[in-house]
N, C-alpha and C positions, 0 to 999 in steps of 0.2 A: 504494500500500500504506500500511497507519495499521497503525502496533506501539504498543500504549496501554504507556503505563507507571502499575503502580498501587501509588500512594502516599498514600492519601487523599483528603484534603486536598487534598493538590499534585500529585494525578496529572495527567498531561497525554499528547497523541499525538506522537507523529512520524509526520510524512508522508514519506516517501517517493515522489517522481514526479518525471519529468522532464517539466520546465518548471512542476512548483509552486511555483518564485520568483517569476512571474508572475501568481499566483493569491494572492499573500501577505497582498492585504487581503480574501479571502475566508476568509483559515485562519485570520489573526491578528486581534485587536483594536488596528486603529491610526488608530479613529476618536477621537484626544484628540493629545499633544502626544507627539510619537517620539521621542529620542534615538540616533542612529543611529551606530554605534560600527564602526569599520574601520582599517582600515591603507592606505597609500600602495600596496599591490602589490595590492590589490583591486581589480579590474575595474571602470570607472567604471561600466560598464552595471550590474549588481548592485546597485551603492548607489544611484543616479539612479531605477530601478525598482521599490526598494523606495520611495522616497521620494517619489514620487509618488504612491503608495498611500495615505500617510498625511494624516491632518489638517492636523496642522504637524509639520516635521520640523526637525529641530537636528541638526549633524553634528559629529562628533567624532572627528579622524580624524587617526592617530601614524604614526610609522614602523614598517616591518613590524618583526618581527624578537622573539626574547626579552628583546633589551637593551630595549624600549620596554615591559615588564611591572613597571611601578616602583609605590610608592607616589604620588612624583607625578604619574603620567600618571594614574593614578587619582583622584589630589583634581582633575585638570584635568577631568575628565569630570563629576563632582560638582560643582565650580566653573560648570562651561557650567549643568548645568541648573535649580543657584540661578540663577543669574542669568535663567534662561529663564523661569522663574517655574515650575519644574515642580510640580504636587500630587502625591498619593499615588492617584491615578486614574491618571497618565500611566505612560508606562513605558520602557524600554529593550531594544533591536533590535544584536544584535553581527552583524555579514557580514563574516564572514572566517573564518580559520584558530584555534588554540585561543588563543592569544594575543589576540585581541578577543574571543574568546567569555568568558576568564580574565575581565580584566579591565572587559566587561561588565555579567557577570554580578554580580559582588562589589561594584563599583557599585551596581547594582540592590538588592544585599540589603542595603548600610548607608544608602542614601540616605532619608531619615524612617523609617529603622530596616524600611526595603524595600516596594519596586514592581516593579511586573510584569515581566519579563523575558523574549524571546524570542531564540532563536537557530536565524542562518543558516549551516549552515558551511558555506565555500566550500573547503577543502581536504578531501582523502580523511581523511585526518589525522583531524582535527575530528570528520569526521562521521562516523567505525566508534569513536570515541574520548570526547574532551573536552568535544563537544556534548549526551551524555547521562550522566546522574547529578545534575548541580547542586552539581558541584565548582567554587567560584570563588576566583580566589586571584591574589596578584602576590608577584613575588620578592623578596629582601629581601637587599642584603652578598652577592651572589653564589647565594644558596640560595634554590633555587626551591619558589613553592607554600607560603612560611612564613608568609606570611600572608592571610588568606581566610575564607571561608564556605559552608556548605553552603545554596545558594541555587536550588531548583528551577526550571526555567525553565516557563514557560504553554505551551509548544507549539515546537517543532521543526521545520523542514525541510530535509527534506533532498535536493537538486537533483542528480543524478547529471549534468546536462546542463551543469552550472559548473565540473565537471571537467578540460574540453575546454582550459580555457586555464591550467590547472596544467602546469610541467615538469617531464620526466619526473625528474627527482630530488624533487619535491616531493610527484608521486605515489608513490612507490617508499617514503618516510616513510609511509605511510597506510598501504602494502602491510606495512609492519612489523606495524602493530598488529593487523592483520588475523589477520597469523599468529602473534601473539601470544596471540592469546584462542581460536584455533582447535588450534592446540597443547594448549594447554591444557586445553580445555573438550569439545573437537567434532572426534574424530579423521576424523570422514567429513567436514568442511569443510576437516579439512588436507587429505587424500587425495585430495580433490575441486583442491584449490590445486598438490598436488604433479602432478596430471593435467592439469589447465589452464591453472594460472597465474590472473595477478590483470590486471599491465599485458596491456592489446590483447584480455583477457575480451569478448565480446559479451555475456555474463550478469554485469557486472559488477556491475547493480543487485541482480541476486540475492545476489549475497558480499556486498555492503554492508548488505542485509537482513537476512541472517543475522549477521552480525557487531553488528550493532544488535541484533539480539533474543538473540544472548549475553549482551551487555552491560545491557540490560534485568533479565532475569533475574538477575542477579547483584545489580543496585542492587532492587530489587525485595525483594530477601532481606534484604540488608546495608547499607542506605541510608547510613550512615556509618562504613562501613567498621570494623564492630566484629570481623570476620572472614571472612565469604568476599568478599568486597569487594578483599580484599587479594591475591586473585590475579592482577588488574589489574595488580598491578605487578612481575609476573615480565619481566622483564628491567629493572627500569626501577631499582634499587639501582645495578651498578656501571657503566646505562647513564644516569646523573643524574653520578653518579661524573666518567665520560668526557667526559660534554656538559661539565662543568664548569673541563674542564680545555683542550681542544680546539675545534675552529671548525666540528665535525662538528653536522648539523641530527639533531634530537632522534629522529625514528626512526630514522635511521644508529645515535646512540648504546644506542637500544634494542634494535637489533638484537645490534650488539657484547653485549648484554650478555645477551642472552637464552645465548650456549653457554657462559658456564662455569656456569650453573643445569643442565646437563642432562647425561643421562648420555652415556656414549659414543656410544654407537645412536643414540638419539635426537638427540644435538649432530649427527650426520652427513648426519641426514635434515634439519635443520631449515635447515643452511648451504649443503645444497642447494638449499633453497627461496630462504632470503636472495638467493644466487649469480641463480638466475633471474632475479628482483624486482631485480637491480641492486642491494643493499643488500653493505656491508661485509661480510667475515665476518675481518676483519683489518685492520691499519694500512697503509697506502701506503708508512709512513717508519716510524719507532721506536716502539713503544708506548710511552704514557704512563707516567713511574714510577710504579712500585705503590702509591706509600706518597701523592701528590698524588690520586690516584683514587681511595681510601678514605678519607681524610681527609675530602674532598669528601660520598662516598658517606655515610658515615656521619654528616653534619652534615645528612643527608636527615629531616623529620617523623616517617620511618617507624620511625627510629632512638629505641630504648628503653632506657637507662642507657646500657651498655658493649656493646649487643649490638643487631643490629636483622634483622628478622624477613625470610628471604629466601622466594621462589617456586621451589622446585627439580621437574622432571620426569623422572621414572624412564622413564617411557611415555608416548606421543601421547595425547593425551585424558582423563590424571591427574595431578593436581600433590600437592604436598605441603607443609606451611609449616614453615621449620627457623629457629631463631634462632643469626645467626651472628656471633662476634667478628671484628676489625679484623684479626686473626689468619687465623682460617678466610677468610676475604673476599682475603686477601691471596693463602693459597694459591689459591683459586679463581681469581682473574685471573691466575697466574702460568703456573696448568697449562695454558692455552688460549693466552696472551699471551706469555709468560715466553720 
């Protein structure tokens, strides 16, 4: 399956098929010099395979994890490919999770003020999520995403068969976001996910399709997030909040944060779903103080003066955008958490 996205200029495909990593120098252009960008928990096959595709390949590869989303693993990647002798023909290739695709991509867009850019994402995560739009960024003092660029990537793939050696808590982060944007946007994808499920699906590549061509649609409209863009991040205020405070992986924190956006009804349907998918719908131990989790939350980008813009859902398949003080945010984590 190819979901175009159109943006000009910058539009590009995503491929969708199993075993299109293998076909990567047919999709991609990696006839010049590749920068090949990964983490230490990425499959050696994955990188070895793209890399033999390429011309000449250069690797550039950190520790997994958000703590390796710095500015300087970032100039270290810019550092290899001065030294590589890169031009503005060559390009860069992220395989892995949103964390290499992050940082990248943001690479790619400051390196001679930007080169070509492709991404592999090897976790469910990445690829229903951070693999498409041409969101690039690395963290900054604790606060993620503060610094970055809106840098579209050439082309896309996306391998459902690189899934196989994801575990299952790393899948069950992917299944957040899934039913993040299907909540939201696509009540017959949630009804279809509260009927089937996501982990053990044999039409798994069909939800990831759809969840791709939500996301599509949205950047499509809103390329830089001047407003519907920003429904993306319902759950992700007091689930950045969370992440920031705890050792919870960032769709667990999204999940958490998706029930105090939503109404009664709808929080009960959705924590069902969570509860399936293996995803929190509460703390093991004490919840986080309130006042550490919006502090957090609210030193978030999305935060505007004294007030920042939340994602709340009355109903499956409608959102609505409410701008909320450190106040309101507080009771909101209190009545679910509290």
């Amino acid at each position: 399956m190819i979901i175009p996205v159109g943006l000009g200029k910058d539009s590009y495909n995503i491929v969708i098929e199993r075993g299109a990593l293998k076909r990567a120098a047919e999709i991609f252009d990696l006839d010049r010099k590749v920068m090949i960008v990964t983490d230490s928990q990425v499959p050696v096959e994955h990188y070895c395979g793209l890399a033999s595709a390429c011309k000449v390949s250069v690797a550039g590869i950190f520790q997994e994890g958000e703590a390796s989303k710095t500015p300087q693993n970032f100039l270290n990647i810019c550092n290899k490919m001065l030294k590589e002798g890169f031009s503005r023909r060559d390009c860069v290739v992220a395989v892995g999770g949103g964390v290499a695709g992050d940082m990248a991509g943001f690479a790619a867009a400051c390196y001679m003020r930007g080169i070509d850019f492709y991404n592999v994402p090897t976790t469910l995560l990445s690829q229903v999520d951070s693999s498409v739009g041409g969101k690039t960024a690395v963290d900054l003092n604790g606060v993620k995403n503060i610094i970055g660029a809106f840098h579209q990537p050439r082309g896309v793939i996306i391998d459902p068969d690189v899934l196989k050696t994801l575990s299952p808590r790393q899948f069950a982060c992917g299944a957040a976001e899934i039913i993040k944007i299907a909540a939201c946007m696509d009540p017959e994808l949630f009804e279809r996910i509260e009927s089937c499920g996501i982990a053990g699906n044999p039409d798994i590549d069909e939800i990831i399709a759809a969840a791709v061509a939500l996301k599509v649609r949205v950047v499509e409209e809103d390329e830089r997030e001047k407003g519907l863009r920003k429904v993306l991040n319902f759950g992700h205020t007091l689930g950045h909040g969370i992440e920031a405070v705890t050792g919870l992986y960032h769709g667990e924190c999204v999940a958490l944060g998706m029930l105090p956006m939503c109404s009664g009804a709808v929080r009960e349907r959705i924590q069902e779903v969570l509860k399936r998918e293996n995803l929190p719908v509460g703390f093991f131990e004490k919840a986080p103080e309130p006042v550490k989790v919006i502090e957090a939350a609210m030193h978030d980008k999305k935060a505007e003066g004294e007030s920042i813009v939340t994602v709340r859902l009355d109903n499956i398949g409608s959102f609505r955008f409410e701008a909320a003080s450190e106040e309101q945010l507080t009771r909101d984590y209190l009545e679910v958490f509290g």
